[in-house]
LUMMI-283333 format. One line per field, with one value per residue: residue number from 1; x, y, z of N, C-alpha, C in turn. Coordinates in nm, 2 decimals. Atoms other than C-alpha are relative to their C-alpha. Layout:
BEGIN
i <- (NUM; ...)
n_east <- (X; ...)
n_north <- (Y; ...)
n_up <- (Z; ...)
ca_east <- (X; ...)
ca_north <- (Y; ...)
ca_up <- (Z; ...)
c_east <- (X; ...)
c_north <- (Y; ...)
c_up <- (Z; ...)
END
This chain:
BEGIN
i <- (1; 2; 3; 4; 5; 6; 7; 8; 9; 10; 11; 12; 13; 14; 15; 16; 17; 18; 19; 20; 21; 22; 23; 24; 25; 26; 27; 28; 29; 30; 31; 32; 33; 34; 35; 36; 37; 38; 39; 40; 41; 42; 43; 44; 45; 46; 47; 48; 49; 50; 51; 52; 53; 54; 55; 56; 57; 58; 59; 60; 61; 62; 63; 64; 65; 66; 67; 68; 69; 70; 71; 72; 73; 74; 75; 76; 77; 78; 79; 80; 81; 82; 83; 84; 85; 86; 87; 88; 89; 90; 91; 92; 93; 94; 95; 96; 97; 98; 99; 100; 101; 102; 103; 104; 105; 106; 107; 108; 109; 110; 111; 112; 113; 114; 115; 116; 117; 118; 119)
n_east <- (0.09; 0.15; 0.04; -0.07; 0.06; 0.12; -0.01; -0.06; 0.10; 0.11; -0.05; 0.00; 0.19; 0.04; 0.12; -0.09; 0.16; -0.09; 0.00; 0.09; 0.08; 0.01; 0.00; 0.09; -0.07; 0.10; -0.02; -0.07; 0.14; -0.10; 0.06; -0.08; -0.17; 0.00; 0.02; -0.23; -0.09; 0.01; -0.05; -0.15; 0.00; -0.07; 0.04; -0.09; -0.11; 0.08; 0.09; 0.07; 0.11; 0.11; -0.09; -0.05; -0.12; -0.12; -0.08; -0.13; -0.08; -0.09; 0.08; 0.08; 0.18; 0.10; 0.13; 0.02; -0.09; 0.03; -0.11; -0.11; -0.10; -0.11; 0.02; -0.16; -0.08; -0.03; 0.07; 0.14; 0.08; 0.12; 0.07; -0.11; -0.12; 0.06; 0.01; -0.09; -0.06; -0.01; -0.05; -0.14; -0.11; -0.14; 0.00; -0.02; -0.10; -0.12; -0.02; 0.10; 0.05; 0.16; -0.06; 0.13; 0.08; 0.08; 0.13; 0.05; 0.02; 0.12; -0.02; -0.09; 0.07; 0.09; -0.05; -0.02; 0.12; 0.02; -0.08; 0.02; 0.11; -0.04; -0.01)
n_north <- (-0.01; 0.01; 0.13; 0.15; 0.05; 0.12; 0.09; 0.09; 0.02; 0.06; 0.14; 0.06; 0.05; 0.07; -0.07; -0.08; 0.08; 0.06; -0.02; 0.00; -0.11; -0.17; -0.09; -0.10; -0.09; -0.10; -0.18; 0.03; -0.03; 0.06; -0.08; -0.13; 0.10; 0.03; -0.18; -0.02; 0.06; -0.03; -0.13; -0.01; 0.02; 0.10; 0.15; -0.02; 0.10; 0.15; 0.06; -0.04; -0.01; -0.07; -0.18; -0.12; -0.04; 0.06; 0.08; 0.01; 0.12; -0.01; 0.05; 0.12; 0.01; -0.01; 0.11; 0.09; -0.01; 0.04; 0.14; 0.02; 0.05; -0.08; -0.15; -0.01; 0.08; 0.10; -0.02; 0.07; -0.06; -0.07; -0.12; -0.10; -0.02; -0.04; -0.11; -0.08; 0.04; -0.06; -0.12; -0.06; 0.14; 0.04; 0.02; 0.17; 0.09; -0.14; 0.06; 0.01; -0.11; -0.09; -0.18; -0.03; -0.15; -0.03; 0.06; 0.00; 0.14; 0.04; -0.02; 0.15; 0.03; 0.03; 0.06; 0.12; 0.08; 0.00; 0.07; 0.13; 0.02; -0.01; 0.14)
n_up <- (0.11; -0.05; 0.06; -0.08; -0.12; 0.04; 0.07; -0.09; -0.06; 0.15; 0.03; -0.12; -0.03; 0.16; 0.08; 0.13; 0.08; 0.13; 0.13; 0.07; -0.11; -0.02; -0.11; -0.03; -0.05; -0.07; 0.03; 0.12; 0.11; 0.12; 0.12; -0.01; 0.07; 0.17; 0.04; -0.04; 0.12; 0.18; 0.01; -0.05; 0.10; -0.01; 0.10; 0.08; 0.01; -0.04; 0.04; -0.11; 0.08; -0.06; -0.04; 0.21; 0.08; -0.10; 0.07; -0.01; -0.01; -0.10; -0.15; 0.05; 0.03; -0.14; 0.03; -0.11; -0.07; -0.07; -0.01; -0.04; -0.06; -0.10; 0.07; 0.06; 0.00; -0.15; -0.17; 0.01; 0.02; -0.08; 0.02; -0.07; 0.07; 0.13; -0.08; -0.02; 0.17; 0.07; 0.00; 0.02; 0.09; -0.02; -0.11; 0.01; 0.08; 0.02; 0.13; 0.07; 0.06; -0.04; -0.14; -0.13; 0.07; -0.16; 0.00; -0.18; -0.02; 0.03; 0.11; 0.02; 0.02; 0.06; 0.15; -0.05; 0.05; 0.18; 0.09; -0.03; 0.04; 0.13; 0.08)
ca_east <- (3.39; 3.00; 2.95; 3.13; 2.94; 2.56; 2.67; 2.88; 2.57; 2.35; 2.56; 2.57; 2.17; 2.11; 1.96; 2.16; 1.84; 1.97; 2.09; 1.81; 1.61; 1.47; 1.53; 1.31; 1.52; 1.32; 1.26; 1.36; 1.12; 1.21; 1.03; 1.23; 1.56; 1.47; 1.42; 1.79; 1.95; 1.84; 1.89; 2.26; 2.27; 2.43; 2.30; 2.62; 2.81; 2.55; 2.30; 2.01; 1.67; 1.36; 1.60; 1.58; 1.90; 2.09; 2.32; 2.65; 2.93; 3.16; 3.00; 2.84; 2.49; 2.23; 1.95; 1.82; 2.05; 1.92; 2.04; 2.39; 2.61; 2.85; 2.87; 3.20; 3.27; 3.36; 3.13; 2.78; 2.49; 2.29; 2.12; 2.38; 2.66; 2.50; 2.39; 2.72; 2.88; 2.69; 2.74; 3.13; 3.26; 3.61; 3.58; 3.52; 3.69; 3.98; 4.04; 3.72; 3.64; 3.32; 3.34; 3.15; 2.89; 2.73; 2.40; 2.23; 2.19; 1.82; 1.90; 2.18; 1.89; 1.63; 1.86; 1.97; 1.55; 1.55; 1.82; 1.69; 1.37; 1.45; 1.42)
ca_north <- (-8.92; -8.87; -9.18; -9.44; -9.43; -9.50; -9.74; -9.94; -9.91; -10.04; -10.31; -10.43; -10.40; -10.58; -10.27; -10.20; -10.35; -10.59; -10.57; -10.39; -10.21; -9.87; -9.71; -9.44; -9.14; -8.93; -8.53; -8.65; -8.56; -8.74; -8.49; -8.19; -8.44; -8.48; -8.05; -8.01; -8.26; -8.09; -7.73; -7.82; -7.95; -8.27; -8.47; -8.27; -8.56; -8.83; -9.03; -8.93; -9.08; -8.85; -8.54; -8.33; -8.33; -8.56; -8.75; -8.70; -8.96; -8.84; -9.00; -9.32; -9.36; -9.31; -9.55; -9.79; -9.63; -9.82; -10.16; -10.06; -10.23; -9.96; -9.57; -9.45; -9.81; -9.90; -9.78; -9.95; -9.82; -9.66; -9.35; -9.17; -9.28; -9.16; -8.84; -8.74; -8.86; -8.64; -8.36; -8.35; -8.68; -8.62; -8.61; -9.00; -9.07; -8.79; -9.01; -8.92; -8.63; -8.57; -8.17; -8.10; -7.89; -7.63; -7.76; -7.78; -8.06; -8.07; -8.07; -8.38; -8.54; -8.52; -8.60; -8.92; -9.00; -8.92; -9.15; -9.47; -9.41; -9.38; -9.70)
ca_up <- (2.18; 2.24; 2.03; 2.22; 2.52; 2.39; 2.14; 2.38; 2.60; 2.27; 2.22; 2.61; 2.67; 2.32; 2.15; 1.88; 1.55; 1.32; 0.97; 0.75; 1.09; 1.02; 1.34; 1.49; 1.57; 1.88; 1.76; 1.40; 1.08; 0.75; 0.55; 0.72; 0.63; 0.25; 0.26; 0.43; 0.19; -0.10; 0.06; 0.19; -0.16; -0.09; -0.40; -0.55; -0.43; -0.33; -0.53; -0.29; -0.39; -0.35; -0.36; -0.79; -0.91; -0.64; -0.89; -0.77; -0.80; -0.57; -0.25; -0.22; -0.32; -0.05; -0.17; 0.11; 0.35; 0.63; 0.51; 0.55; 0.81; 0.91; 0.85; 0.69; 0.69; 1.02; 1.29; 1.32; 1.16; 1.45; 1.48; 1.73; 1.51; 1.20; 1.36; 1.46; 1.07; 0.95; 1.13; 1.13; 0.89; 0.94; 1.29; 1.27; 0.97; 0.90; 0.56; 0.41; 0.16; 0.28; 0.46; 0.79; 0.63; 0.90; 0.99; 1.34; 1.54; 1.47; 1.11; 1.11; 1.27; 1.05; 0.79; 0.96; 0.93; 0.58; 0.48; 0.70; 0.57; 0.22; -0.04)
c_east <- (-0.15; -0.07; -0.02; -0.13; -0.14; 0.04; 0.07; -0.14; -0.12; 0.05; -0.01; -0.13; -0.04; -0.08; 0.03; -0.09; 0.12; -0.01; -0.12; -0.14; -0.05; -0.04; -0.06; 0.08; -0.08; 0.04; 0.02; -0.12; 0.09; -0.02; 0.12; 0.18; -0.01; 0.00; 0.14; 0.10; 0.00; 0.06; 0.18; 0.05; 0.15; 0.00; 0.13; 0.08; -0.06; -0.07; -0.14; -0.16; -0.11; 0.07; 0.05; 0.14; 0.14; 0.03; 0.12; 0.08; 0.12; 0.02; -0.06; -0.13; -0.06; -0.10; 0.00; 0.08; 0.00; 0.02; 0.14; 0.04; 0.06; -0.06; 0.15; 0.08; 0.11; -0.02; -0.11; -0.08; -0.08; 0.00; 0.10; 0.14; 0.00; -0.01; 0.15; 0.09; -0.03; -0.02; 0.16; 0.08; 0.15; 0.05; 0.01; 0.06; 0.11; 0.03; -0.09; 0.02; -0.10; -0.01; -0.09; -0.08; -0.11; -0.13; -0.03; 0.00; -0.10; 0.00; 0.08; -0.10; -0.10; 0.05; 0.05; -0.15; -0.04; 0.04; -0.04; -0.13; -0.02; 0.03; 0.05)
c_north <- (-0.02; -0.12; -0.12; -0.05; -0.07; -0.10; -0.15; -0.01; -0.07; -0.13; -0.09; -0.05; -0.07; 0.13; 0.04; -0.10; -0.07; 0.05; 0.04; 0.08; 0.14; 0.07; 0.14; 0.09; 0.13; 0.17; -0.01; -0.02; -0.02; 0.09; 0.13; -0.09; 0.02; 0.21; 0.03; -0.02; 0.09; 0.16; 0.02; -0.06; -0.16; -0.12; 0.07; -0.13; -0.15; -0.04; -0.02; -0.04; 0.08; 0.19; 0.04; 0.01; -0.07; -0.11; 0.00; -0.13; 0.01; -0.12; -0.08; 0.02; 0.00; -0.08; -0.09; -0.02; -0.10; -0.18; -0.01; -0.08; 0.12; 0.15; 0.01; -0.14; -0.08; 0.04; -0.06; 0.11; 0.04; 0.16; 0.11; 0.02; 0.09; 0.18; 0.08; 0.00; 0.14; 0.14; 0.06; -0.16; 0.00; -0.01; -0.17; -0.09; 0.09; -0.07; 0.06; 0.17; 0.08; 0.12; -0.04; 0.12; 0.06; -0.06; -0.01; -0.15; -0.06; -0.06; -0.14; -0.10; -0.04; -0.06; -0.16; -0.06; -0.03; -0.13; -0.20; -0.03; -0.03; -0.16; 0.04)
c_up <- (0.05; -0.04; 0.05; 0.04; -0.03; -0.09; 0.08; 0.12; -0.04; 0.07; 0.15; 0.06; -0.16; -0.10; -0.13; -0.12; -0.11; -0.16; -0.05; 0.11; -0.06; 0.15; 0.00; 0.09; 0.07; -0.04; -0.15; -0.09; -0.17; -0.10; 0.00; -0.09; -0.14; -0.01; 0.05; -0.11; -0.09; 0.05; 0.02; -0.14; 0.00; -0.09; -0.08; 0.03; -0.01; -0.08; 0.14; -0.06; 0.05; -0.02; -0.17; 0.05; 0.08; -0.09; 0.02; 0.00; 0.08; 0.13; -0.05; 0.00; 0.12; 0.01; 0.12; 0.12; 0.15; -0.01; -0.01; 0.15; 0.08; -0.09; 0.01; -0.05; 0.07; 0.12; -0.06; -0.03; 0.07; -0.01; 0.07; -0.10; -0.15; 0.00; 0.01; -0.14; -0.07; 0.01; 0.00; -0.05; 0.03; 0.15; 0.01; -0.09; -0.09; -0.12; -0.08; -0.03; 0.02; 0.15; 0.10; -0.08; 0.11; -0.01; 0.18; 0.00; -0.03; -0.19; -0.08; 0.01; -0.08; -0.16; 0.01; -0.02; -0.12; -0.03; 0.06; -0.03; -0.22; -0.09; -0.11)
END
């Protein structure tokens, strides 16, 4: 898994930011993120702040995403792991409802800056 390796690499050089960090994701534009969200229309499931008409209750709320802990709920919140979540979720957690919806890699990105920037 593409994941592992930097994160096990985080965790060993101490870089992995504590609880509540907003990490700066290189190439990654929070504005383009909040314009994705809304075009891939993901507030159908999520509570997405900043993003008209994102009230879903499907999916957990998105608010102050960047003080979570884990992504899916049991990988660490960093930027690699996040990134890869939300370009193919069942890939990391084959339990979870939430589809791979197509999207580029540029695109997962910037949506990963959206959501750790986001209060």
């Amino acid at each position: 898994m593409r994941i592992l390796v930097p994160f096990v690499a985080g965790v060993l050089c101490g870089c992995i930011g504590k609880h509540g960090d907003k990490p700066e994701i290189a190439n990654a534009d929070a504005e383009r993120g909040r314009i994705a969200l809304a075009e891939l229309e993901c507030g159908v499931c999520h509570v997405i702040p900043g993003i008209p008409g994102a009230h879903g209750q499907v999916g957990p709320p998105l608010r102050e995403y960047a003080r979570n802990v884990y992504v899916a709920g049991k990988y660490p919140n960093v930027p690699e792991v996040l990134i890869e979540f939300i370009r193919n979720p069942p890939l990391l957690a084959p339990e979870t409802a939430m589809p791979a919806v197509p999207m580029s890699d540029a695109q997962a990105r910037d949506i990963a800056a959206y959501l750790y920037s986001s209060q």
